[in-house]
MARDO-858156 format. One line per 2 residues: their letters; for each residue x, y, z of C-alpha. Coordinates in steps of 0.05 Angstrom, whole numbers, plus 32768, in hexadecimal, padded with zeros to 4 digits. Layout:
! MARDO-858156
A = X,Y,Z  ...
//
This chain:
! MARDO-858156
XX = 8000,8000,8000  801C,8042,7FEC
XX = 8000,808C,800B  801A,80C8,8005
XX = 7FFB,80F1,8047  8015,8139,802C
XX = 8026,8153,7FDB  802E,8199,7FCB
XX = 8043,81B3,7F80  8069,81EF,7F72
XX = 8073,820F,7F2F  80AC,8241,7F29
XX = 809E,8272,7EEC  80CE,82A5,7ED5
XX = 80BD,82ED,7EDB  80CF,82FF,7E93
XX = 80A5,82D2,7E63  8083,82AC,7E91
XX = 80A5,8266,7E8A  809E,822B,7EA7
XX = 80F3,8222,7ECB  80DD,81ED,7EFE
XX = 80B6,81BE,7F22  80B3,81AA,7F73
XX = 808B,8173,7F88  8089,8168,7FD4
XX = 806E,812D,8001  806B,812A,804A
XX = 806A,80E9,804E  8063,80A0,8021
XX = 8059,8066,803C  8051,801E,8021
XX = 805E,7FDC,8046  80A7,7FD2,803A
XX = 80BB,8022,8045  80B4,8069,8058
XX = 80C4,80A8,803B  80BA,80F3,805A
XX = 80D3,8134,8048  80D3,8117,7FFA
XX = 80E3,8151,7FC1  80E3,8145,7F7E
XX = 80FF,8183,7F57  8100,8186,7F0C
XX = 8132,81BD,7EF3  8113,81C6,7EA6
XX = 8151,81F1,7E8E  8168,81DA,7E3F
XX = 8189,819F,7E6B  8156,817F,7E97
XX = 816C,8163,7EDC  8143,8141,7F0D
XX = 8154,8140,7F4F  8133,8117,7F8D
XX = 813E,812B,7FD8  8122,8105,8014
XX = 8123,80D9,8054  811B,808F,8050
XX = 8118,805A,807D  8108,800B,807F
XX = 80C1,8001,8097  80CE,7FDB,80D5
XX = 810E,800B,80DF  810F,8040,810E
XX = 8159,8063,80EA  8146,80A3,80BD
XX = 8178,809F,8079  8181,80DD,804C
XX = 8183,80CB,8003  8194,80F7,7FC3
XX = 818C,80F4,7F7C  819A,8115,7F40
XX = 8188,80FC,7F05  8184,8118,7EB8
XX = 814B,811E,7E90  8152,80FA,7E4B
XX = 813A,8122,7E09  8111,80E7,7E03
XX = 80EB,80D2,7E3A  80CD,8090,7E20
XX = 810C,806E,7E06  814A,809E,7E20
XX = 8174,8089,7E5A  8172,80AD,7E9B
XX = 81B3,80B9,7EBB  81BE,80CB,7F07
XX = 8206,80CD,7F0F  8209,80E8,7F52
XX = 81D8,80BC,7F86  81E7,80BB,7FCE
XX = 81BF,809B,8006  81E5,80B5,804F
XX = 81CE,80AB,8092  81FE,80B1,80D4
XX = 8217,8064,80C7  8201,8062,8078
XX = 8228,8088,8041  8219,8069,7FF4
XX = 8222,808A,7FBD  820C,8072,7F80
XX = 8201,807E,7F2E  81C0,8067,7F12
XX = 81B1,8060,7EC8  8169,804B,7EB6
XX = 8152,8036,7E71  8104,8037,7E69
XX = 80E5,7FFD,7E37  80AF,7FF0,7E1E
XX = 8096,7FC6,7E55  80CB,7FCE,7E8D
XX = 810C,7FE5,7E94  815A,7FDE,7E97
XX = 8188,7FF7,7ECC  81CD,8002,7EE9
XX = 81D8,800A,7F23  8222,801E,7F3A
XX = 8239,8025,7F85  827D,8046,7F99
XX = 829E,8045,7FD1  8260,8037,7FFE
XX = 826C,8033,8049  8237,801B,8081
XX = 8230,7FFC,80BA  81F7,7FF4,80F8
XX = 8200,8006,8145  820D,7FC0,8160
XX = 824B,7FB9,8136  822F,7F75,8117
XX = 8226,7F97,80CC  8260,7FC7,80A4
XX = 827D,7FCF,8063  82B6,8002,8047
XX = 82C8,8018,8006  8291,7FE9,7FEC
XX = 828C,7FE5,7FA8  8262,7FC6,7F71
XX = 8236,7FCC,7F36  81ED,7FAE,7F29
XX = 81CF,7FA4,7EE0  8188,7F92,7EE1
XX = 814C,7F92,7EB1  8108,7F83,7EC7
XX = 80CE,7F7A,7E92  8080,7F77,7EA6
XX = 8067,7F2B,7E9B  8024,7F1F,7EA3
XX = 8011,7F2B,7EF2  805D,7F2D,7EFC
XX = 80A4,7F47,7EEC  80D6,7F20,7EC7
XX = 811D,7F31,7EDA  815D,7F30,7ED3
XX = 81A2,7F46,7EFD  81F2,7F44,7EFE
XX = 820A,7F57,7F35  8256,7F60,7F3E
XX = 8274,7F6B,7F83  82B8,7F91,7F69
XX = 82E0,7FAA,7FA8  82E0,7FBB,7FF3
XX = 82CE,7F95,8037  8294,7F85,805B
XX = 8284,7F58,8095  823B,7F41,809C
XX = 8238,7F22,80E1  825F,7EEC,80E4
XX = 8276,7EF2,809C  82AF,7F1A,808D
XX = 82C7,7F26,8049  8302,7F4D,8033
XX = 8300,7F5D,7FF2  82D5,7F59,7FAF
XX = 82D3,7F31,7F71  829A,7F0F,7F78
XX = 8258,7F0A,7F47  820F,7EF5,7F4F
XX = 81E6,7EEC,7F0B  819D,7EE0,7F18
XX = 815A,7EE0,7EF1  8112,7ECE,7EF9
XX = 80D2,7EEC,7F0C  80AE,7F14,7F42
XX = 8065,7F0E,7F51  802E,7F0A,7F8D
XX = 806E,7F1F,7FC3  8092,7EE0,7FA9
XX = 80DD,7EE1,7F85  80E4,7EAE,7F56
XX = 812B,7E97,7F3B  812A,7E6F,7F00
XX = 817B,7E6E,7F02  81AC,7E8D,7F28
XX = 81FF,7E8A,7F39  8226,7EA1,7F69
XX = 8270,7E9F,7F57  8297,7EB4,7F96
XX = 82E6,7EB6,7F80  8317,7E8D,7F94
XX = 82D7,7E64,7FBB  82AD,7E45,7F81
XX = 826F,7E51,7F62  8229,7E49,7F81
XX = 81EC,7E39,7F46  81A6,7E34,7F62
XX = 8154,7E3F,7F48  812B,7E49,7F7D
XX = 80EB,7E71,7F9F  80E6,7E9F,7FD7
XX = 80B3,7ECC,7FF2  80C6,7F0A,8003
XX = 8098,7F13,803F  80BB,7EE1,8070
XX = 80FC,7ED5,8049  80E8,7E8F,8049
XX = 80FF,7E61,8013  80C4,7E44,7FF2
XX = 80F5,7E11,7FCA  813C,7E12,7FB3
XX = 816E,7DED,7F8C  81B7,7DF6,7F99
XX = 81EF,7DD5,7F78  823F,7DE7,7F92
XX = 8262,7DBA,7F67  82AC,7DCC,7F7E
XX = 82B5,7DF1,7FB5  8306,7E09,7FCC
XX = 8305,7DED,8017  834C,7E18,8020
XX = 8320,7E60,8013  82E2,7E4C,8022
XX = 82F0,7E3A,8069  830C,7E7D,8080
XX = 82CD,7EA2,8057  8299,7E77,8067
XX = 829A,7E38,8094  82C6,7E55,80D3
XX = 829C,7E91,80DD  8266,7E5E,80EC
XX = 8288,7E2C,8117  82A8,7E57,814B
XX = 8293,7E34,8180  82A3,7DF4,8161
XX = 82DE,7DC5,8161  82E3,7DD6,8116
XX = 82ED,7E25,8129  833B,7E28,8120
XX = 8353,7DF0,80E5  8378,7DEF,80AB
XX = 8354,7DD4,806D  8367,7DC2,8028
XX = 8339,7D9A,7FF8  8301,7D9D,7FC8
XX = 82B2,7D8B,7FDB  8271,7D94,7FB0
XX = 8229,7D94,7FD0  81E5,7D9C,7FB9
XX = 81AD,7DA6,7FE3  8160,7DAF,7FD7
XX = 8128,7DC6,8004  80E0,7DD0,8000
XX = 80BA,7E00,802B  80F2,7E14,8050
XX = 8108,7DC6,8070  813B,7DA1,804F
XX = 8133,7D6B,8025  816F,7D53,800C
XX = 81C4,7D61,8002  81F3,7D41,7FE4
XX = 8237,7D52,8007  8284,7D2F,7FE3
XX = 82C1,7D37,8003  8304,7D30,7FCE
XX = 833D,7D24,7FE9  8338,7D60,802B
XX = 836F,7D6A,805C  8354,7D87,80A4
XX = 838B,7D8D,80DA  837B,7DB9,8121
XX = 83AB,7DF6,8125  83AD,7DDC,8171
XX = 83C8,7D93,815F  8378,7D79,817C
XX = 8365,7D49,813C  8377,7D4E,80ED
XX = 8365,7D1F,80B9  8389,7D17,8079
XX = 836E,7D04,8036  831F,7CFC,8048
XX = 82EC,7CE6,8011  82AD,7CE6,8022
XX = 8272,7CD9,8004  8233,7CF5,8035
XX = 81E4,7CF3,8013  81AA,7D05,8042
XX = 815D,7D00,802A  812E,7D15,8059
XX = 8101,7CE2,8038  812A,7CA5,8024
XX = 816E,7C7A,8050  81AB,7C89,8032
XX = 81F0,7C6E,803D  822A,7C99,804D
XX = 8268,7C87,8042  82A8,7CA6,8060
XX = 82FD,7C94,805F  8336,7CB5,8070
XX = 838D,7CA5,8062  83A6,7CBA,80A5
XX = 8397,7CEB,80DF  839A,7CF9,812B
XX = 836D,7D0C,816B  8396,7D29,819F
XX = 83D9,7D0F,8184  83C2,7CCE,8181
XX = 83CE,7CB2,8134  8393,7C99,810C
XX = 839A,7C6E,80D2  8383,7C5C,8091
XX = 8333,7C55,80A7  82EE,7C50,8078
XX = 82AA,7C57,809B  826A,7C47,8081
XX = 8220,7C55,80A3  81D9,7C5A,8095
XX = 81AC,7C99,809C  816A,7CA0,80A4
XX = 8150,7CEA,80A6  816B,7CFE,80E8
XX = 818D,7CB9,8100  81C7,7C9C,80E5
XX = 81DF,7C50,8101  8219,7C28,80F1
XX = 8226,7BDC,8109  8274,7BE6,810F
XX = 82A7,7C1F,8109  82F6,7C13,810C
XX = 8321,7C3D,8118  836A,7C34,8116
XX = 8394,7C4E,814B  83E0,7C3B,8157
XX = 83EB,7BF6,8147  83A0,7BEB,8166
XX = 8360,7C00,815D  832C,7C24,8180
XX = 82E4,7BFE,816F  829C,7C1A,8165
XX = 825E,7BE4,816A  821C,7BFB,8168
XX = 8223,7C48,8157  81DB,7C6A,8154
XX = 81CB,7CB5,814F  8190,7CDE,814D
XX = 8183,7D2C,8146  8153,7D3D,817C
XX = 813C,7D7A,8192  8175,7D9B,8166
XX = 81B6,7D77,8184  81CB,7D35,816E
XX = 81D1,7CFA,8198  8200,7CC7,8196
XX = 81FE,7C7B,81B6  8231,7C45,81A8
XX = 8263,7C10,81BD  82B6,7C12,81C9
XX = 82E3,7BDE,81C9  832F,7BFC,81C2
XX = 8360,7BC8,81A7  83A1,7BC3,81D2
XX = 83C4,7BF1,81BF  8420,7BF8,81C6
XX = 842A,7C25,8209  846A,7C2E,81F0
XX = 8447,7C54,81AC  8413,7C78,81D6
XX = 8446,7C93,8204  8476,7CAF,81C6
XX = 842C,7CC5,81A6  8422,7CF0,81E9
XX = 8469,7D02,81EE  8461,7CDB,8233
XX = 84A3,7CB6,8256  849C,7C74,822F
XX = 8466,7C39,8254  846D,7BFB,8247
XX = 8439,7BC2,8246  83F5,7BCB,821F
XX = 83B5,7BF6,8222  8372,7BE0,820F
XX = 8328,7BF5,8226  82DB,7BD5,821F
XX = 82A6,7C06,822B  8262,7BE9,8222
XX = 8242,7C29,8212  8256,7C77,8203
XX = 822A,7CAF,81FC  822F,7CE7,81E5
XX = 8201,7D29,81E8  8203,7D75,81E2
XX = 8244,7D73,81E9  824D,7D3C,8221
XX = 8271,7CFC,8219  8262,7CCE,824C
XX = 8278,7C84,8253  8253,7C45,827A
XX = 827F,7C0F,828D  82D1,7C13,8296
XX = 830C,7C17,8271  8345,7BEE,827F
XX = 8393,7BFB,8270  83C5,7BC5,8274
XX = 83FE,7BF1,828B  844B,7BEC,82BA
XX = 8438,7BA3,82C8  83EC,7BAC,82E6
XX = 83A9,7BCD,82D8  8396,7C12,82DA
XX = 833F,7C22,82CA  831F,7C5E,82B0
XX = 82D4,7C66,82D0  829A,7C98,82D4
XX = 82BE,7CBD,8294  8292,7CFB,8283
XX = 82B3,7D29,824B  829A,7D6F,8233
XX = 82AA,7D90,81FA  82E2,7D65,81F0
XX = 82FF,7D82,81B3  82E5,7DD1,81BC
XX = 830A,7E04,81D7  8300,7DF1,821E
XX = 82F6,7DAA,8225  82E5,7D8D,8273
XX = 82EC,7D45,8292  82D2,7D1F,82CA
XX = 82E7,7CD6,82DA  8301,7CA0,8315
XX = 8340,7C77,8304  8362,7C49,832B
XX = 839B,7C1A,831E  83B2,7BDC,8344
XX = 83EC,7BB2,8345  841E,7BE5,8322
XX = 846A,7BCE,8318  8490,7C0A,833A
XX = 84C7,7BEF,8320  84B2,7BF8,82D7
XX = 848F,7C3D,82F0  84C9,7C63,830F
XX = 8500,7C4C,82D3  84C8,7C6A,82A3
XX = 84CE,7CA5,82C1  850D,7C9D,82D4
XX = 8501,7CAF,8329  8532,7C7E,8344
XX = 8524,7C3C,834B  84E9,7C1A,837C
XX = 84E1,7BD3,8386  8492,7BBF,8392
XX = 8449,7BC1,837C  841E,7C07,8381
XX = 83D6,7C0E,8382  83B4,7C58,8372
XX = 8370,7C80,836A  835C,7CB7,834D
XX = 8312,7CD3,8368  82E9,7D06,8343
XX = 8314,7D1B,8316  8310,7D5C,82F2
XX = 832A,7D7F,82BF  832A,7DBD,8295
XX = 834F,7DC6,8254  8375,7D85,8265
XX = 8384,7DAB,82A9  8376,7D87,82ED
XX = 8351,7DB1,831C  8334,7D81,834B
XX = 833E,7D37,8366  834E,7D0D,83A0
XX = 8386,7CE0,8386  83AE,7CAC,83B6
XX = 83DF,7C78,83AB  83FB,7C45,83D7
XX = 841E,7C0A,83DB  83F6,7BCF,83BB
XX = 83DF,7B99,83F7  8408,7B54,83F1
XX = 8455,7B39,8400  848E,7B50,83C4
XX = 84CE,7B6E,83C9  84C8,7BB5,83E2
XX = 8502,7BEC,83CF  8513,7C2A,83C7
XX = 8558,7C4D,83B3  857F,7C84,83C9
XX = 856B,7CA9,8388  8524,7C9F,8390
XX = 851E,7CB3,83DD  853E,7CF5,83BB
XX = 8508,7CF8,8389  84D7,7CE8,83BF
XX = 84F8,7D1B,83F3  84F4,7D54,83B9
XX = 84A3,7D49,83B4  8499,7D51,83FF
XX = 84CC,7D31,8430  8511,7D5D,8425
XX = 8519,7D39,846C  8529,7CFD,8461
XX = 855B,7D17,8426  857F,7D38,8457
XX = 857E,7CF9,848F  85A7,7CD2,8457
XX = 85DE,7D05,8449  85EE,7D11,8492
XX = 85EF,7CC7,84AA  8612,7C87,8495
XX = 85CD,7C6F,8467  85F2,7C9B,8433
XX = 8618,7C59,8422  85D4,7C2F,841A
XX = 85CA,7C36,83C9  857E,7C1D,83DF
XX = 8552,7C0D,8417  851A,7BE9,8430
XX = 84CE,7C00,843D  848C,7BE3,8459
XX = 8464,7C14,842C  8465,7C50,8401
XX = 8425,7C7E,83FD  8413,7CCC,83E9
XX = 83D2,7CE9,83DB  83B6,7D2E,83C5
XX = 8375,7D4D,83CB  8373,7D85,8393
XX = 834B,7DBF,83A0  834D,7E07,8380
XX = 839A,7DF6,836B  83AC,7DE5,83B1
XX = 83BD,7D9A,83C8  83AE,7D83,8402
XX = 83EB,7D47,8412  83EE,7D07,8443
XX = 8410,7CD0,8440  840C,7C88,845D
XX = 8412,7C9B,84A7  840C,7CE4,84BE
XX = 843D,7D01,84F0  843B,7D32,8520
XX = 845F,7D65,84EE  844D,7D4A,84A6
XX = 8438,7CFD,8491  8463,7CC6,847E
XX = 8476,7CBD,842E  849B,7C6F,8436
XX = 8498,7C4E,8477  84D3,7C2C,8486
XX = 84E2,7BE6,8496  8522,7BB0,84A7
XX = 856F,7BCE,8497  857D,7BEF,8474
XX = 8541,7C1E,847C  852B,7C60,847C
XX = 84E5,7C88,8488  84D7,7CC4,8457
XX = 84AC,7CF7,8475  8485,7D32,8458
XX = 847A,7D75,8476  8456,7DA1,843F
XX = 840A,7D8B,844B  83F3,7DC2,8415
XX = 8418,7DCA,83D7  8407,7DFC,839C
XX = 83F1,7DC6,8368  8421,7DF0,832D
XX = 8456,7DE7,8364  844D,7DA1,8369
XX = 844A,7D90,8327  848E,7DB7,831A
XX = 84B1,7D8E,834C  8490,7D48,8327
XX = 84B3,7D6E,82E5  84F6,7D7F,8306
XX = 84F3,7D34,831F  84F0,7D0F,82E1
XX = 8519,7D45,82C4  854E,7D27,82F3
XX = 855F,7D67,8307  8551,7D5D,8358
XX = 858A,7D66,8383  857E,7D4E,83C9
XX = 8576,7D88,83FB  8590,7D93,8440
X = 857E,7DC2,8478
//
């Protein structure tokens, strides 16, 4: 609806012979449903050269912003088929400043333009919407076709910058080609490309009514899209806060996709030969093909396989994947995938989009796996013995990993288990963990000569309570460990009650170099035991036995023996963990008061 609340006409005449010079046309106000104008003047200058020129305030119907906006245009000789030119258009507001050149050809039933913008700079108050030094040109002709117009536009993006929240492009070259019809408040493209440089190009037909913006049908075909540039431009804008948010990329992929009153109904996504690798060393994968259909209305199979890769510096080999979906569930019997010189095992995987978040149910069996290879994966002090793990089921939703049963590791000669394992965000930016371990039975002697502490004779027992972590950070448990129960040789050498003096007992460091034990290369002990209750980066320590000034560290028994004590009941959890460093470092001298 269009109404114009206020008009006045004014006819300037000159004083000699009476002749019409000029015409001003004034509204107060026009309204229709998709803008508003006020203040409008249209003045015709009717000198030998004609000029139009067209003053007035604008603004977006559901907009509360005022924009000023200026034309001047010339008259043609020939007003039916001449072309009007307005070389010097600008539309300014406090954020808004576009100038602008408009040529318009009148035809017989429509019209041709061009429109070109230079130098155009805008943006809004919240900072999520700006361009500068945008330029670009627009050719369009529009004819009258029965109820409707038939069109047609290039439009060519030439130079400057914009960012369109959270899009951010920074420079031009880019071209949009479009034609079809308009009628009844609905846009019709019968074709249309999008060729975005360096990217690939976007073809699509499709309907849309303007009303809503909702997409009544479209067609879209992006045969070969540049992974490398499109990632940057397009995809990490809108996976921030994803674990995808800060990769490299490298490959080529084609989709198409169809949907019908605005729900999808089918795409058709190949991967050729992509490379994806974590700028913080998390996961990559090299060489994936993939080949992934969905149908809202029909099961398709989706097929994926990968050369080599890693999660969290563990290698990944050659692998190939295969699984049904079904709308918004996908299953798969078995998934392997390699890891080391074993094999981490998938049985039953289900998933299903509810609610908007997928859900994820399956089975884990890891193969054992070489310690030796994990530890050199982890940059760890090499393990021996082997590590493998049976989980009967892991979950997995928004964002939460959870596991029910226990995983078991085959490590220094005994066991050590993984329970109540809870994982958030586990490859995002700040991933958390909660979960019990224990470990029974473990070969100190195989312990302290991986980490090179000095050498202990005997069997060690440990837990770990409510574990947590942040970033891969502790910053809470209750961890003990202690002598495991049972008779077998039990000893400790001069070296290791150093090592052992250093982390809490400087004591008993001091006891050997001042008597005659300093000849002893290694003594004898009932039992050895620490623990540490973590809170707010502060541990609380005991030991086996407590004292009347600390707790006891090894307990001594028979000759040679000797008793290693610790006095520091709190230690500053970054404190303690430098004196672990500086003791497998091997750079702990004893120390004597």
């Amino acid at each position: 609806m269009l109404r114009i609340t206020i008009i006045a006409c004014l006819l300037s005449i000159s004083n000699a012979a009476f002749a019409l010079s000029s015409i001003t046309i004034k509204a107060d106000t026009i309204e229709s449903d998709v803008v508003i104008v006020r203040k409008a003047a249209l003045v015709i200058d009717l000198h030998a050269n004609p000029i139009i020129v067209l003053a007035a305030e604008i603004k977006p119907s559901a907009d509360n912003n005022w924009m000023q906006a200026k034309l001047s245009c010339n008259v043609p000789r020939n007003l039916n088929d001449g072309t009007w030119s307005c070389a010097h258009g600008l539309v300014q507001a406090e954020r808004i400043k576009l100038p602008f050149s408009l040529n318009v050809l009148p035809q017989s039933k429509g019209f041709s333009a061009d429109l070109s913008v230079q130098e155009a700079s805008f943006s809004d108050e919240a900072g999520l919407h700006a361009a500068e030094k945008l330029s670009g040109n627009l050719q369009l002709n529009v004819t009258k076709d029965g109820n409707g117009w038939r069109w047609h536009n290039v439009l060519n993006w030439t130079g400057g910058e914009m960012f369109w929240q959270p899009f951010y492009v920074a420079n031009g070259g880019h071209q949009f080609i479009a034609s079809g019809v308009f009628e009844d408040g609905i846009i019709t493209f019968d074709s249309a490309n999008i060729n975005i440089k360096d990217v690939g190009q976007l073809s699509f037909d499709g309907q849309m009514r303007l009303k809503d913006y909702s997409l009544i049908r479209l067609n879209a075909d992006l045969p070969n899209l540049e992974l490398s540039a499109a990632y940057p431009l397009i995809f990490k804008p809108l996976l921030e806060k994803t674990a995808f948010n800060n990769i490299d990329v490298a490959g080529k992929a084609a989709l198409k996709v169809t949907i019908r009153d605005a729900e999808l109904q089918m795409f058709d996504l190949h991967l050729n030969d992509v490379d994806i690798s974590d700028k913080n060393n998390k996961f990559s994968f090299y060489k994936v093909n993939a080949n992934i259909p969905w149908s809202y209305d029909d099961a398709r199979t989706v097929s994926l396989a990968y050369m080599s890769g890693s999660l969290l510096n563990l290698p990944l080999g050659k692998t190939s994947i295969s699984a049904e979906v079904n709308r918004y569930s996908l299953t798969s019997p078995n998934v392997t995938l390699p890891i080391l010189d074993g094999a981490l095992q998938l049985s039953d995987v289900s998933a299903a989009r509810i609610g908007g978040n997928w859900h994820w149910h399956l089975g884990a069996k890891l193969a054992p796996i070489s310690m030796p290879d994990f530890s050199l994966a982890l940059k760890l002090p090499r393990m021996e013995g082997k590590a493998s793990a049976e989980i009967p089921q892991v979950t997995y939703t928004h964002g939460m990993l959870t596991t029910d049963g226990q995983m078991v590791f085959n490590v220094f000669s005994g066991k050590a288990t993984v329970s109540n394992l809870v994982m958030q965000d586990p490859l995002g930016t700040v991933p958390k963990l909660n979960l019990d371990m224990s470990f029974r039975y473990l070969d100190l002697g195989d312990l302290t000569r991986t980490f090179s502490f000095g050498a202990i004779e005997g069997k060690l027992d440990g837990d770990v309570g409510n574990l947590q972590m942040q970033n891969w950070k502790p910053v809470n448990f209750d961890a003990k460990i202690e002598s495991s129960p049972g008779k077998y040789p039990k000893k400790i050498s001069q070296r290791a009650v150093e090592n052992i003096s250093a982390l809490g007992g400087a004591g008993a460091a001091a006891a050997i170099q001042r008597s005659f034990l300093r000849f002893f290369k290694q003594f004898n002990y009932a039992k050895i035991g620490l623990s540490c209750k973590l809170r707010n980066d502060v541990c609380q320590m005991s030991g086996v036995e407590s004292t009347a000034g600390g707790y006891v560290i090894v307990k001594g028994s028979g000759i040679p023996a000797i008793t290693v004590l610790g006095y520091n009941q709190t230690v500053s959890w970054s404190d303690l963990l430098g004196r672990i460093k500086r003791v497998i470092d091997g750079n702990t001298k004893a120390v004597i008061q």
